[in-house]
N, C-alpha and C positions, 0 to 999 in steps of 0.2 A: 504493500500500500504506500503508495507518495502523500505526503504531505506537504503541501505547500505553508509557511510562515510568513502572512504579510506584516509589515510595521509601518503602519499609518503614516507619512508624513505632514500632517496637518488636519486641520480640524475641519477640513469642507466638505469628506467624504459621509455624512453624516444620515442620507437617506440614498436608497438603490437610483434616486434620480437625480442624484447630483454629479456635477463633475465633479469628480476626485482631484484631491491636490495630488502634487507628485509621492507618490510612494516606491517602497523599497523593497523589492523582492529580498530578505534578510535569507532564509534557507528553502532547499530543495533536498529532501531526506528519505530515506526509506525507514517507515516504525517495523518495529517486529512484531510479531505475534503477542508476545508477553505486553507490550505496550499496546498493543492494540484491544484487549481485553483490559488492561488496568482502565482503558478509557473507556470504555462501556460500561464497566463496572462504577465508573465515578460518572456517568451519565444517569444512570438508575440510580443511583443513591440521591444526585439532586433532582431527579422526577420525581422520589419518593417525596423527600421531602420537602418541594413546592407542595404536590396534593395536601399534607398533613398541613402543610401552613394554611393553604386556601380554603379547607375544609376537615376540620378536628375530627366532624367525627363520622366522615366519610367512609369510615373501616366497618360502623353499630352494623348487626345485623339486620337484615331488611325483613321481607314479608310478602311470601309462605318461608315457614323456618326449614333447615336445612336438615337435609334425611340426619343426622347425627343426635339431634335433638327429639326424645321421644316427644310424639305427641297422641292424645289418647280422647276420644269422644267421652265428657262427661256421663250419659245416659245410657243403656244399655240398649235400649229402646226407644222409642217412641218419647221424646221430652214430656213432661205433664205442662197441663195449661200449653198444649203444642201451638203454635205459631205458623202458621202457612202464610209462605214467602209466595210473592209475586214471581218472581224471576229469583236464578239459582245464585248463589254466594259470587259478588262478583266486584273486584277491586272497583269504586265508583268514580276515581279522580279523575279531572278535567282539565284543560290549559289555563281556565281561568278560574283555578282554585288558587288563594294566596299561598306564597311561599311559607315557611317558617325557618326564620334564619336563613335566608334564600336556596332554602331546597326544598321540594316537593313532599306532599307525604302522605302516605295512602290512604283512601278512604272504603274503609272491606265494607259494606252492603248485602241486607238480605241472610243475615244468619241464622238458619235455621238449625244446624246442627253443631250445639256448643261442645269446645274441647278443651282442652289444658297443653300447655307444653313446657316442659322439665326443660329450662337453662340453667345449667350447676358450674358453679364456681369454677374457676380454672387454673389457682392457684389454691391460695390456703381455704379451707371451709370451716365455718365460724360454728353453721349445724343451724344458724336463721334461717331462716327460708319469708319469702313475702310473695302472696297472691296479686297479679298485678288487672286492675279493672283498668283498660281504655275507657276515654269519651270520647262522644258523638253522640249528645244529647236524645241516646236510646234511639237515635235513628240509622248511626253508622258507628263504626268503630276505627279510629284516629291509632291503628293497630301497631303502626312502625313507630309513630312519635313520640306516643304515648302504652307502647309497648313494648316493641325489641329493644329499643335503644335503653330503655326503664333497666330491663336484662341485665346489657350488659354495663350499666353502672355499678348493680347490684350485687352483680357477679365479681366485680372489679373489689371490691367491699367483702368479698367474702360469703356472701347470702346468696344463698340458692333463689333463684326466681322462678314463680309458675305463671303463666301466662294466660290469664284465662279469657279466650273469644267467645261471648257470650249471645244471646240471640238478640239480635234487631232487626228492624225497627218497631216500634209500638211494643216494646216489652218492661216500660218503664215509665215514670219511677212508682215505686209498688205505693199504694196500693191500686194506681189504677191499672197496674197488669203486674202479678208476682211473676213473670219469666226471667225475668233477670235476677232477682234476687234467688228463686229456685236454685240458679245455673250457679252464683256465688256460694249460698251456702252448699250446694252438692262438690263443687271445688276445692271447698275448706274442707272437709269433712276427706276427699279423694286424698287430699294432700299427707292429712294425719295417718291416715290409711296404708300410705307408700311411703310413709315417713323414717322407718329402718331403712328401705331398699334404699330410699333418696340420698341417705346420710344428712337428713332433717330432725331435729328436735322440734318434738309433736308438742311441746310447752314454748316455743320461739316462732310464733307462725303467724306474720301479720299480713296484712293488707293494706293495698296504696292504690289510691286511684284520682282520675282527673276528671272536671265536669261532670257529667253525669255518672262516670266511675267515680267521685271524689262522693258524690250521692251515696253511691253502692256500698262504698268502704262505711258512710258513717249508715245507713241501714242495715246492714250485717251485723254493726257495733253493736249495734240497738236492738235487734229484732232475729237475733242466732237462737231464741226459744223461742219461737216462730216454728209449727209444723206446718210448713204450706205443700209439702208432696209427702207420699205416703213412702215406708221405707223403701227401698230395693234390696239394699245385698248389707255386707257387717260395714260396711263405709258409714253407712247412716246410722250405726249404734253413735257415733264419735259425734263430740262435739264441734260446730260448726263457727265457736267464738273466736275472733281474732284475739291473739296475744297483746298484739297493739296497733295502729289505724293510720294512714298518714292521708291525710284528706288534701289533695292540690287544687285549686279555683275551682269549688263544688258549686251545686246548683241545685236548687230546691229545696234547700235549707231554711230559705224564708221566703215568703210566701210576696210577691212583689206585687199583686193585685190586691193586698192584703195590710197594708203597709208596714210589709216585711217582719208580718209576724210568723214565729217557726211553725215547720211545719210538726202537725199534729201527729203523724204517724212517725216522729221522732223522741224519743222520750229519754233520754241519757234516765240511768241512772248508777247506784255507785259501783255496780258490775260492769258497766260499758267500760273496754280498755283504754288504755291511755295512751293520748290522740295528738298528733301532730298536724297542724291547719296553717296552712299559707295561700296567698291572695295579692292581688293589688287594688289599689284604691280606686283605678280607675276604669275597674273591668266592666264590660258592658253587663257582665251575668249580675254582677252587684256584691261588694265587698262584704254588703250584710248577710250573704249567704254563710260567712265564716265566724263575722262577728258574732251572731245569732246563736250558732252552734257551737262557739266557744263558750258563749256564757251560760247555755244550756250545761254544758259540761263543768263550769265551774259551778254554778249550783248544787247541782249532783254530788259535790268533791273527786270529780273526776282530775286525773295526773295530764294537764292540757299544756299545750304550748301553741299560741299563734304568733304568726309575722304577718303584719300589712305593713305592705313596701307602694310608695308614692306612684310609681309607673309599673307597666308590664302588661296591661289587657288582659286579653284570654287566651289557653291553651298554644305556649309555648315550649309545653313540654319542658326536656332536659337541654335546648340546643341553647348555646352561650351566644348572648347578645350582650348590647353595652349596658343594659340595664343590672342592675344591683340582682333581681330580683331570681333572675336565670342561676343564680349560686345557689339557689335552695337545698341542692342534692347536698351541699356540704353541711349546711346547717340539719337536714335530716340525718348525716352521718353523726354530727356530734350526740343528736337528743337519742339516736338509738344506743351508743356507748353510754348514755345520761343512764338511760331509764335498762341498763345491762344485758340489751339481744345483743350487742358484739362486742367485742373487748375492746379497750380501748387500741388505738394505732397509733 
């Protein structure tokens, strides 16, 4: 291979259509082999690391999850309270869905048949485990943004994560259809279930979820002695209580035609676990959806911690933006070390 060595003499050659000042043919060389690959090799190393700069976290796993990762139909059968979909399960995004963090991100439609999928640590395991609800306001499921990517933070953290795709749309918020909550507590209940196999601690088992999933998380909190499906197999002897809750920009929490009084099919009391709530002030869903259900929870003497942060909207998931508010995974890592599901790091 020749290599040609130019040295600019001057500074006019600056665009392919300019005239060049004079320059200097400096060498005409032959590389060898070894030199030839050391440069390839330092070509990929700066491709790699342009991508990781332009985009952190361009690596998360995406959606449908990857044959490695078991995934397993909640119901054996037939769901209760079944749901018949219009059209079959089908990625809904469109070109003129908004970014988040300027990247696209999926919206799953049409779920009729709920599953779970086992993301397990990949380094140290803590033996936490956390059930993760997507939102999409019970209509779709926000499954990469506010799912995989959920994973592999979690994973990163040492806590097993279960994924659970649960049915929509119209299956929520209970009570005006218990399908979703079905699908959550039959999840919690699978998890404890597989919780040797998993290398899960069946006493570290909480739940996280956003929008309509941040709903889900604090109804399961609330409403785990709730019998809304009749048993099926020994999963359903186990209890169905989260260990503890991390509710992200919920919704339905207070009632905004109502002025914003909570909702009545939420009732903390001193058994609901102890719940992590974060918000922004200026989210369209309404900041009083947290504030509401916080003080519900300090009533109770329930073990609460919230953050309302001045900017952030809604459902931006885990992706870093310049707002304060996108750090929250770190502040949920400290309160789960707080309240003893992981050791400290």
């Amino acid at each position: 291979m020749l290599v040609f060595d130019l040295r600019q003499g001057g500074p006019g050659c600056n665009h392919l259509s300019d005239t060049p000042e004079p320059m200097k043919l400096a060498t005409v060389r032959r590389l060898w082999p070894g030199e030839i690959n050391n440069m390839k090799l330092r070509r990929m190393i700066l491709m790699a690391a342009t991508v990781a700069a332009v985009s952190p976290v361009l690596m998360a796993q995406g959606w449908p999850p990857t044959p490695d990762h078991l995934t397993m139909p909640i119901w054996p059968g037939t769901p209760p309270d079944n749901v018949v979909q219009s059209h079959p399960e089908a990625d809904l995004t469109t070109p003129k869905d908004p970014l988040i963090a300027g990247r696209v991100l999926v919206h799953l439609g049409y779920v009729s048949i709920p599953t779970i999928t086992l993301y397990r640590p990949r380094g140290t395991n803590t033996g936490a485990a956390v059930v993760v609800f997507p939102g999409g306001g019970y209509n779709i499921l926000a499954i990469d943004l506010e799912g995989t990517e959920v994973c592999d933070w979690l994973n990163a953290s040492g806590v097993t994560c279960v994924l659970l795709k649960y049915r929509v749309p119209g299956t929520g918020p209970y009570p005006k259809s218990p399908a979703a909550l079905e699908d959550a507590q039959r999840a919690m209940r699978l998890v404890r279930h597989h919780a040797a196999e998993w290398g899960i601690d069946p006493k570290r088992v909480g739940v996280l979820g956003f929008s309509a999933g941040g709903h889900l998380s604090a109804a399961i909190s609330n409403l785990y002695d709730q019998k809304l499906y009749a048993p099926i197999d020994a999963a359903d002897s186990l209890s169905c209580r989260p260990d503890f809750s991390v509710v992200v920009y919920p919704g339905y929490l207070a009632l905004a035609d109502k002025d914003f009084a909570q909702n009545a099919a939420i009732n903390p009391t001193k058994d609901t676990p102890p719940t992590f709530i974060v918000q922004a002030e200026d989210d369209p869903v309404h900041v009083e959806n947290a504030v509401v259900y916080f003080m519900q929870l300090k009533k109770a003497g329930v073990p609460a911690e919230l953050h309302v942060f001045a900017n952030g909207g809604h459902g931006y998931g885990l992706r870093p933006t310049e707002l304060p508010i996108t750090k929250w995974p770190k502040l949920v890592e400290t309160w789960m070390q707080t309240i003893k599901v992981i050791p400290p790091q």
